[in-house]
C-alpha positions in Angstrom: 40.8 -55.2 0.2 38.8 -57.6 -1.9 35.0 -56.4 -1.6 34.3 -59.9 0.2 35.5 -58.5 3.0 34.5 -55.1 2.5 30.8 -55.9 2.5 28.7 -54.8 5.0 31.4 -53.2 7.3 30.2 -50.3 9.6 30.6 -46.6 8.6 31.1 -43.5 11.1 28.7 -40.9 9.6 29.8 -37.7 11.6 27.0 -35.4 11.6 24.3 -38.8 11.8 21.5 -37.8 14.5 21.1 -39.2 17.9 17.8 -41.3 17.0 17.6 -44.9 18.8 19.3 -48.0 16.8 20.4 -45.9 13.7 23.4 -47.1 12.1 25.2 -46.8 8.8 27.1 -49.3 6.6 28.6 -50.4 3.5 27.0 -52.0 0.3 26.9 -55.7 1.0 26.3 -56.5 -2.5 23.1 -57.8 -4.6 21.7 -58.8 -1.3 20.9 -55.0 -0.7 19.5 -54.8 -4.1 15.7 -55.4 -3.1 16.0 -53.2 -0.2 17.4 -50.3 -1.8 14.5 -50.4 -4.4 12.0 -50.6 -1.5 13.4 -47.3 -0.5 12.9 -46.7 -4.1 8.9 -47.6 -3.8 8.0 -45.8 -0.5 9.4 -42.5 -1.7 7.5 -42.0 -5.6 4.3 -40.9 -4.1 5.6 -38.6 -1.9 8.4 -37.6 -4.4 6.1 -37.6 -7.2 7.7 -39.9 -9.4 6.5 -42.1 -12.1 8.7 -44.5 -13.6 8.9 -48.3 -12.5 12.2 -50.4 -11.6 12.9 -54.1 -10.6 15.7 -56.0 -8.6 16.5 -57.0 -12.4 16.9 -53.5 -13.3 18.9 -52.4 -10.0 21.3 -55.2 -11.0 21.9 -53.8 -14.2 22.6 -50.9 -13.6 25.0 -51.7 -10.6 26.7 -54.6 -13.0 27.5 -51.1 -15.3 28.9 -48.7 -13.1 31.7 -46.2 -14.2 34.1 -44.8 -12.1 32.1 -46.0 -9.1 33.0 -49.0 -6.8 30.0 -49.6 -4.7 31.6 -51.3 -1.7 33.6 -48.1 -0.9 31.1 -45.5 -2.5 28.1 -46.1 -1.3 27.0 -45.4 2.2 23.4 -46.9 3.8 21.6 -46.1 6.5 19.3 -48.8 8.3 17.3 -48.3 11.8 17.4 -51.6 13.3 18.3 -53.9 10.4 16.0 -52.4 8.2 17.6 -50.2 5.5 16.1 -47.0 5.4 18.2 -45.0 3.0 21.4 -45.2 0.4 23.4 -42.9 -1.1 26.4 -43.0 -4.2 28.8 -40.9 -5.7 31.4 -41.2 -8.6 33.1 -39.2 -11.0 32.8 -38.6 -14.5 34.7 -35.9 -16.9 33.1 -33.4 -18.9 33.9 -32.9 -22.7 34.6 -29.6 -21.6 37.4 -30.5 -19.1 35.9 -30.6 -15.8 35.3 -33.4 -13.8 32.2 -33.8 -11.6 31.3 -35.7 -8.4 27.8 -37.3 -8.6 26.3 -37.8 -5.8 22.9 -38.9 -4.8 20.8 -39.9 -1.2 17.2 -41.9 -1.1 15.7 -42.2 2.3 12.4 -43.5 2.8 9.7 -41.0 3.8 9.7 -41.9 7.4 12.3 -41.0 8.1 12.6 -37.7 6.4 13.6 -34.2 8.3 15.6 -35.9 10.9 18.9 -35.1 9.7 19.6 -38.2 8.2 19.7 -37.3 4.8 22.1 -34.3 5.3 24.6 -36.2 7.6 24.4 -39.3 4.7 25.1 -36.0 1.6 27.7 -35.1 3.9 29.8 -38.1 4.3 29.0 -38.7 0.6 31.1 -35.3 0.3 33.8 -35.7 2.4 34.0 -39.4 0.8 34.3 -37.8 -2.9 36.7 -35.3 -1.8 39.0 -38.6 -0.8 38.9 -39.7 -4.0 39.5 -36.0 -5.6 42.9 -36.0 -3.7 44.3 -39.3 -5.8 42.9 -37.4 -9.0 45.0 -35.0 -11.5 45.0 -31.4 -9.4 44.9 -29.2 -12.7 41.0 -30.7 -13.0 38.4 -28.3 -11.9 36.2 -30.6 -9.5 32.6 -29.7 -8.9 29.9 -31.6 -7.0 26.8 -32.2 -8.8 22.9 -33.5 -7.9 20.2 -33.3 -9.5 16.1 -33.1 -8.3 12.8 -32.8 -10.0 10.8 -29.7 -8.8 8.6 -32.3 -6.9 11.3 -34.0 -4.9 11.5 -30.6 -2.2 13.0 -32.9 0.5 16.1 -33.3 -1.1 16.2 -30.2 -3.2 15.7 -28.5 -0.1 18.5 -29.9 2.0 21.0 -29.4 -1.6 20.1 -25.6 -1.6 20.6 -25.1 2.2 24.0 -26.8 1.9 25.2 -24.7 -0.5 24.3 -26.4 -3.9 22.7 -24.3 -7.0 20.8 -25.0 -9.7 22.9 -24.5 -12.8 20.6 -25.6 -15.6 17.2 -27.3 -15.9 15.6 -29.1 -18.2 11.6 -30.3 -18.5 9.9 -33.8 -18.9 7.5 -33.2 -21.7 4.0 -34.9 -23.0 2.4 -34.7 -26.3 -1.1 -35.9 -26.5 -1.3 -37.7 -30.0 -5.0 -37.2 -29.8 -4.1 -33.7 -31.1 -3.2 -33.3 -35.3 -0.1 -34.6 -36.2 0.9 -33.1 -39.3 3.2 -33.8 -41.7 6.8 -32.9 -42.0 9.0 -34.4 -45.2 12.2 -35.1 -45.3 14.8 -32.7 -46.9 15.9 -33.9 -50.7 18.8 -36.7 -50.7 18.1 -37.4 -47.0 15.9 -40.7 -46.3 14.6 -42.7 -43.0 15.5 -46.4 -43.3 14.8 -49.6 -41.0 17.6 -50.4 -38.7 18.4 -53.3 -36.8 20.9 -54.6 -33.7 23.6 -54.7 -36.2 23.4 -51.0 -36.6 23.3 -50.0 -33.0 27.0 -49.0 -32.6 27.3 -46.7 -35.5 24.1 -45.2 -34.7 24.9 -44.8 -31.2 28.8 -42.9 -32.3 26.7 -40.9 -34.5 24.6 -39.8 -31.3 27.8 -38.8 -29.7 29.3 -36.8 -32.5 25.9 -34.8 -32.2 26.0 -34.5 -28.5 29.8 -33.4 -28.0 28.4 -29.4 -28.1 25.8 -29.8 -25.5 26.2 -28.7 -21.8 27.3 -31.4 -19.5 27.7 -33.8 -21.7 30.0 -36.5 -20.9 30.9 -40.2 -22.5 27.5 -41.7 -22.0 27.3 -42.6 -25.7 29.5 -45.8 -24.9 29.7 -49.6 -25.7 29.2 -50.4 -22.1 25.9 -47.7 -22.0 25.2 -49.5 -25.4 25.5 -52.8 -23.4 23.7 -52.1 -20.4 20.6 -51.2 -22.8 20.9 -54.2 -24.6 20.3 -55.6 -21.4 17.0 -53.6 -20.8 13.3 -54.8 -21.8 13.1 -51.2 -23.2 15.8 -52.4 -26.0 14.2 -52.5 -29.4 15.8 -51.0 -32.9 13.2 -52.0 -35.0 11.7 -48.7 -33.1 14.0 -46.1 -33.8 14.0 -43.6 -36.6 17.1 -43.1 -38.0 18.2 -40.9 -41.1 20.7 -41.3 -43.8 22.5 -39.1 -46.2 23.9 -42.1 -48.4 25.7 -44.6 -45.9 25.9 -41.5 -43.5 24.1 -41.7 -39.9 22.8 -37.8 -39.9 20.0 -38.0 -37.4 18.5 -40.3 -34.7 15.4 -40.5 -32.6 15.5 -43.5 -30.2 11.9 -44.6 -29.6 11.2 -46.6 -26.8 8.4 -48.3 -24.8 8.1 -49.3 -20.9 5.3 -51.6 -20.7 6.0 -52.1 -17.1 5.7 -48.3 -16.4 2.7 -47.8 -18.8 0.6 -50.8 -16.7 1.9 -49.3 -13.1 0.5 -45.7 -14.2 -2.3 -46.8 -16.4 -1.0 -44.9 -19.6 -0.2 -45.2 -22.9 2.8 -44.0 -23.5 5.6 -43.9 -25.6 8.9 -42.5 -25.6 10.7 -40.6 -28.3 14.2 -40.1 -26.8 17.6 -39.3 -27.7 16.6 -36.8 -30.5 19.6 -35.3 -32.5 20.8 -34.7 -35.4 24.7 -34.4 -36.4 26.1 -30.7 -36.9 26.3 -30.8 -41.1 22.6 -31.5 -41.3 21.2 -29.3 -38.8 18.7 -26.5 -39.6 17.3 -28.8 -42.6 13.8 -30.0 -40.9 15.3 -33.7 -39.9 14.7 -33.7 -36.6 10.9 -32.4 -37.2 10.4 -35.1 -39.7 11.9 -38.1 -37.3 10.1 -36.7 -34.5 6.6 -36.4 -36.7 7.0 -40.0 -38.1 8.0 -41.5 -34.5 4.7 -40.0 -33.3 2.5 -41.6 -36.1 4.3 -45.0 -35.0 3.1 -44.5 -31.0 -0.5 -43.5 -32.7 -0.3 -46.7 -34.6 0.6 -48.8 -32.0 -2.5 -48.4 -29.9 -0.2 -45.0 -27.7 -2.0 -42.2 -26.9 0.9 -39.7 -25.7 4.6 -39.7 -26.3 7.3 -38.3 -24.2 10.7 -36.8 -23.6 13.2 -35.1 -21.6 14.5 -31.5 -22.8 17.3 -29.0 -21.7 15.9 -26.0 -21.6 18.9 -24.2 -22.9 20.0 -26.7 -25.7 21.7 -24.4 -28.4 20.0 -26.3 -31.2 16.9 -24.7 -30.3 15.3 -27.9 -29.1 12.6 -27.0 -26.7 11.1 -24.2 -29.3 11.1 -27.3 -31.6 9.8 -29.3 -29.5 7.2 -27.0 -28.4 6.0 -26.3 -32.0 5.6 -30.0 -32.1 2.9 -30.3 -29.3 5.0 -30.8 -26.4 3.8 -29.6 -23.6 6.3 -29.4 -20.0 4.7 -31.9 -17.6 7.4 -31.6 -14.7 10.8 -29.8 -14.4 14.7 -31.1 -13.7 17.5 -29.2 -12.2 20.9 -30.0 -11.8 22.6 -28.6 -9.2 26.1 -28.0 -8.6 28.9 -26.6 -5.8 32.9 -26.0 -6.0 34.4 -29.1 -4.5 37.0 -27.2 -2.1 40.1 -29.9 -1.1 
């Protein structure tokens, strides 16, 4: 059915509660985009967020969706008219083999511990375990969500239903206010200037030097390449980036959100996507990118830079990290459950 005609259509959630003029339907298309974002907006206080998002940004994201179609995988839940919550799921494989069932529910505040949110989850479920029947059976299938330590709501209602946390990772800050102090490069290794041009080496670099980390799965792709092109975030002349001759070896993709900084009344800059390709590691790379990347924040008027950090990367990340300066501000967890057919 063309998603014309699957816009908007009403959805029987089964376990929904009996609350006056509550209904559920499909995703009508960019129409919904400013109302799903103002679910967005009247959770972050109570949820604890901090990061800011447009209708531009919503659109983008939705304009890259894999393995996701939105008019049959989304469910939303409005209370006369108003939308008052969405949820999503899709698949994606693991490098490992397995494939997982993301799955996600925001519901404004409001309308919080009515039952709402666990009758959306559930449908959500049932929905991805639909799709998992038209999927290869030899796959090991898992559900996955994922919730900061702040968000108890909906960590809450994933533990009770049988979801556990299987890894976490931390947000962390680093006041540049404190010493920054210096950290070489190796001999025959060398940080050069990069521009747009060199984005899709750098970014199959990156994936060489994530394929041994937990979860990981094809993120590191022209169309995630494309979408960020897309994003006011997007700028190479940022990044550090290290060579061994013509060889991509290391990467740390700097970033700044001037929209987040000005909501939150920071200065802040990121230094993300930190790696460095299996021959080189051990050498000091990753230190030296990381050191220079803060000097540039310093430099640019910033007076903290962050970054999200699995706890239990094998590279030893978060000791190096730690030694840096960082500090753990708020904590991740991904949670996961067998997906029984």
């Amino acid at each position: 059915m063309p998603s014309n005609q699957r816009a908007g259509r009403p959805i029987v959630v089964p376990d929904a509660p009996e609350l006056s003029n509550l209904s559920f339907r499909a995703f009508r298309g960019e129409s919904d985009y400013p109302a799903m974002l103002a679910v967005i907006e009247a959770s972050k206080v109570v949820d604890q967020e901090e990061w800011s998002q447009t209708v531009e940004d919503t659109a983008r994201t939705y304009r890259h969706l894999r393995n996701c179609d939105p008019f049959e995988d989304m469910v939303f839940a409005q209370v006369d008219g108003l939308v008052v919550g969405y949820g999503r799921t899709w698949w994606e494989d693991e490098a490992k083999g397995d494939r997982v069932y993301g799955l996600f529910v925001n519901l404004a505040p409001d309308w919080r511990e009515r039952g709402i949110r666990r009758a959306m989850l559930r449908w959500l479920e049932a929905h991805a375990r639909t799709l998992a029947a038209t999927h290869p059976t030899e796959t090991p299938k898992l559900f996955q969500g994922w919730s900061s330590d702040r968000e108890t709501d909906w960590k809450g209602i994933l533990e009770s239903e049988g979801y556990e946390i299987v890894r976490w990772g931390y947000e962390m800050v680093r006041s540049l206010a404190e010493e920054i102090r210096p950290a070489p490069l190796p001999d025959g290794i060398e940080m050069r200037p990069v521009t747009d041009a060199d984005a899709e080496r750098i970014f199959a670099a990156a994936a060489e030097a994530f394929t041994d980390h937990w979860g990981v799965t094809s993120w590191f792709d022209a169309d995630s390449l494309a979408e960020w092109r897309e994003s006011p975030t997007w700028n190479p002349d940022l990044w550090k980036i290290a060579f061994d001759g013509g060889e991509v070896v290391a990467t740390v993709l700097n970033y700044l959100d001037e929209r987040e900084n000005a909501e939150y009344q920071r200065k802040r800059g990121y230094t993300e996507c930190i790696c460095v390709r299996k021959p080189w590691r051990g050498r000091g790379i990753a230190k030296a990118l990381i050191t220079e990347s803060m000097k540039m924040h310093k430099e640019m008027g910033m007076t903290e830079t962050a970054h999200g950090v699995d706890t239990l990367n094998p590279t030893g990340a978060l000791q190096l990290y730690e030694g840096l300066g960082y500090r753990p501000h708020k904590t991740f967890y991904t949670f996961r459950k067998p997906l029984h057919m």
